[in-house]
N, C-alpha and C positions, 0 to 999 in steps of 0.2 A: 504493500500500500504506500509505503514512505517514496520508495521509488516511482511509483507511479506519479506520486503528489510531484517530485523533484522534476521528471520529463514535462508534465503539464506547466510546468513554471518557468522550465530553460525554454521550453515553444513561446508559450507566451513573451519571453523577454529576446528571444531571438527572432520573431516572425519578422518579414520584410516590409510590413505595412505597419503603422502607429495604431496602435491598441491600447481600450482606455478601460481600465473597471470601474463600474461605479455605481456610487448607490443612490435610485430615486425615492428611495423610502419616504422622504418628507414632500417629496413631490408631490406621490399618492395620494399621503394625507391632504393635501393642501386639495386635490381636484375632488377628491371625497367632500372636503369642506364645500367648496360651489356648487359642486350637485345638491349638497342639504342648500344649500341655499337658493336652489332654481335657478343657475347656470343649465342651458341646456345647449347652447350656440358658441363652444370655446374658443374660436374664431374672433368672434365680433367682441364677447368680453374681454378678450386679450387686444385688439384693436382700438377699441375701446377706452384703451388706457396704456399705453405703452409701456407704463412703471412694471405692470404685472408681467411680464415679458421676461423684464432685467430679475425679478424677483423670481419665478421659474428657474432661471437657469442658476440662482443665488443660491438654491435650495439644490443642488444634485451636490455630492460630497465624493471625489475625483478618491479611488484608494489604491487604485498606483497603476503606473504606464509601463508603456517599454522600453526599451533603448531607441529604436528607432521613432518614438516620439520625443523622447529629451532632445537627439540629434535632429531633429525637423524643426521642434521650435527653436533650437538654439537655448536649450535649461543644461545648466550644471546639473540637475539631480531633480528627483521630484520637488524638495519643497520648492527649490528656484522656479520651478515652474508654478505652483500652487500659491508662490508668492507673486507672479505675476501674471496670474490666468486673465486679470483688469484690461493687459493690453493682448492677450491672445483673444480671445472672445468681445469683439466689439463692432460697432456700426452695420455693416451690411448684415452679418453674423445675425442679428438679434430678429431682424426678419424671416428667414428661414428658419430659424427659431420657433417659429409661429405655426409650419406646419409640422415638425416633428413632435410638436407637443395636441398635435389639433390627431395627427394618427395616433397616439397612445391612448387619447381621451378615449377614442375611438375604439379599444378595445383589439388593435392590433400589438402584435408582440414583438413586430420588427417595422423599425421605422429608416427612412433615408432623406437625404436632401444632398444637394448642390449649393456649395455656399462659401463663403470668404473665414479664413482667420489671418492671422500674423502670428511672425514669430515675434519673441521678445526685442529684438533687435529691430521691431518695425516693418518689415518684409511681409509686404501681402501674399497669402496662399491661398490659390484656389483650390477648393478641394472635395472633395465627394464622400461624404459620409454616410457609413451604415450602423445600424446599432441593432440590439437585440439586448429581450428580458432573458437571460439567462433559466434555462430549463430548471424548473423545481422551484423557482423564483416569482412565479408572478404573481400570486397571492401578494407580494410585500414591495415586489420592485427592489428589491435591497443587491441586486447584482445584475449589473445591464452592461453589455459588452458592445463598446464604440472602438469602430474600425474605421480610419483616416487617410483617405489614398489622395496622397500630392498630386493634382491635376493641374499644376499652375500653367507648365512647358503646353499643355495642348489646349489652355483657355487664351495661352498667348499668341497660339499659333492663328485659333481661331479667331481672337478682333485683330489681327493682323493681317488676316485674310480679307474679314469682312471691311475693316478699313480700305484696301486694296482697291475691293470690288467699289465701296464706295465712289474713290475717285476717279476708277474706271467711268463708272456710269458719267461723272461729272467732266470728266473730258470728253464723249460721246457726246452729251445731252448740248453743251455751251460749246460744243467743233464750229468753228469759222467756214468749214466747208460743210457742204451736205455729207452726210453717213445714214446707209443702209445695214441693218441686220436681217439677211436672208437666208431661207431653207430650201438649197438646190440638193436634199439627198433624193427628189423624184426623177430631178434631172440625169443624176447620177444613174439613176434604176436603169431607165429608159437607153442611156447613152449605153453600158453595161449589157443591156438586152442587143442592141442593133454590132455589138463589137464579139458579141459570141454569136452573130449570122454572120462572121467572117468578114464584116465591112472594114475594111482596111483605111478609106482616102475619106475620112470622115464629111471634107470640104465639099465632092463630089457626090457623096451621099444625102448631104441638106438642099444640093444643086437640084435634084431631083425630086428631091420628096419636101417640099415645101411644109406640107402639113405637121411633119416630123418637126421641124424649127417651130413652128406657131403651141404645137404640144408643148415642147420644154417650156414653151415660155407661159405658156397657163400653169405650169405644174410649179413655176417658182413661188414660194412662199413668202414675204415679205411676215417679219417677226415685229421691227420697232424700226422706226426715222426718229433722227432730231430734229431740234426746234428748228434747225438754219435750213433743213430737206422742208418742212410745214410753207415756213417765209417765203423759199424758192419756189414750192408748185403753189403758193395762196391757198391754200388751205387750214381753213380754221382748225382742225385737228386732225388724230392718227386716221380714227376712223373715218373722216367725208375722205381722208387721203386714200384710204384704200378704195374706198367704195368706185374711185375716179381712176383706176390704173388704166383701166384699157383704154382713155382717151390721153392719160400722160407717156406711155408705151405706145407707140403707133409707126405705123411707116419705114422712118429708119432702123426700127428697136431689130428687124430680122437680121440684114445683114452684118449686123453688130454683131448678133449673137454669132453668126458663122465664124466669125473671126475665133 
């Protein structure tokens, strides 16, 4: 048994992920208190009053981590951290907050969120938390097991992208010339279909078969134009602009396309 207790304790303190024990025992009581009290929407009374929030999370009593949580937040030792849990748990934190305590009320035994800390040294972490009431435990809440996987590298990568595409669109949108986003993958089908009949001299092929060029060119797709494509055909928007292609595509547009 002593051995077994010893392996359960080296996993615990070796896992690769930050693992937290902890006990909501005063929690419990406290949501027991509002049910007597006709609380039945914990959402809205925690909303309600933001104080009750900070006081939730006041009331969980942290009974010890792992190494790879000291090393994440940057703690000398548990208490280093249990003396400065003020600046690891704060601001965006307290919102998410909101729904891992709105699952528990809820009579779930395992709860999750997406959500911000810091380490002691300031350093915002994004991160993804899961938690569970520890089996044999839920009568009391007195051992709940949170796991803390550092998601910061791929929340950065994410508004770093979304920034990207942002500006993207914003060069697109304010371009000095006209810009088209079109979908020629019908064109492609088509061209594909007539090059496995062995048509070789593509040029000589649209020379003859006229209707084949007028095809492609209904089969093209127009996706988005910018504002400076709108200015240029006078069209008050995307849509009177599509609605008018075949009289802004006419005449010249075939042997264009041969090219």
């Amino acid at each position: 048994m002593t051995a077994h207790v010893n392996d359960d304790a080296e996993m615990f303190d070796l896992a690769p992920v930050s693992l937290w024990l902890e006990d909501y025992t005063a929690l419990r009581q406290l949501f027991d208190t509002w049910r007597a009290a006709g609380v039945s929407d914990l959402r809205a009374h925690l909303l309600a009053d933001p104080t009750r929030v900070k006081a939730c999370s006041e009331l969980i009593r942290v009974i010890k981590v792992n190494r790879k949580t000291l090393s994440l937040f940057g703690a000398k030792d548990l208490q280093h951290l249990l003396d400065n849990l003020g600046l690891v748990f704060r601001d965006d934190m307290l919102k998410a907050h909101v729904d891992e305590l709105v699952q528990l009320w809820e009579g779930e035994r395992h709860f999750s969120s997406r959500t911000v800390n810091y380490t002691i040294g300031g350093k915002r972490l994004d991160i993804q938390l899961h938690g569970s009431i520890v089996p044999g435990h839920e009568s009391t809440w007195d051992r709940v097991l949170i796991a803390i996987e550092d998601v910061t590298d791929l929340e950065t990568a994410q508004r770093s992208l979304i920034d990207s595409e942002n500006y993207a669109r914003g060069l697109f949108a304010f371009s000095p010339v006209s810009l088209w986003v079109e979908d020629f993958s019908s064109v492609k089908r088509l061209i594909d279909e007539v090059r496995a009949r062995g048509i070789e001299d593509f040029r000589v092929f649209t020379d003859v078969h006229e209707e084949f060029v007028a095809r492609c060119m209904s089969e093209i797709r127009v996706i988005d134009v910018n504002q400076r494509t709108l200015d240029l055909f006078g069209a008050p928007d995307k849509d009177a602009l599509l609605r008018n292609l075949p009289d802004i595509f006419r005449d010249e547009m075939e042997p264009h396309f041969r090219e």
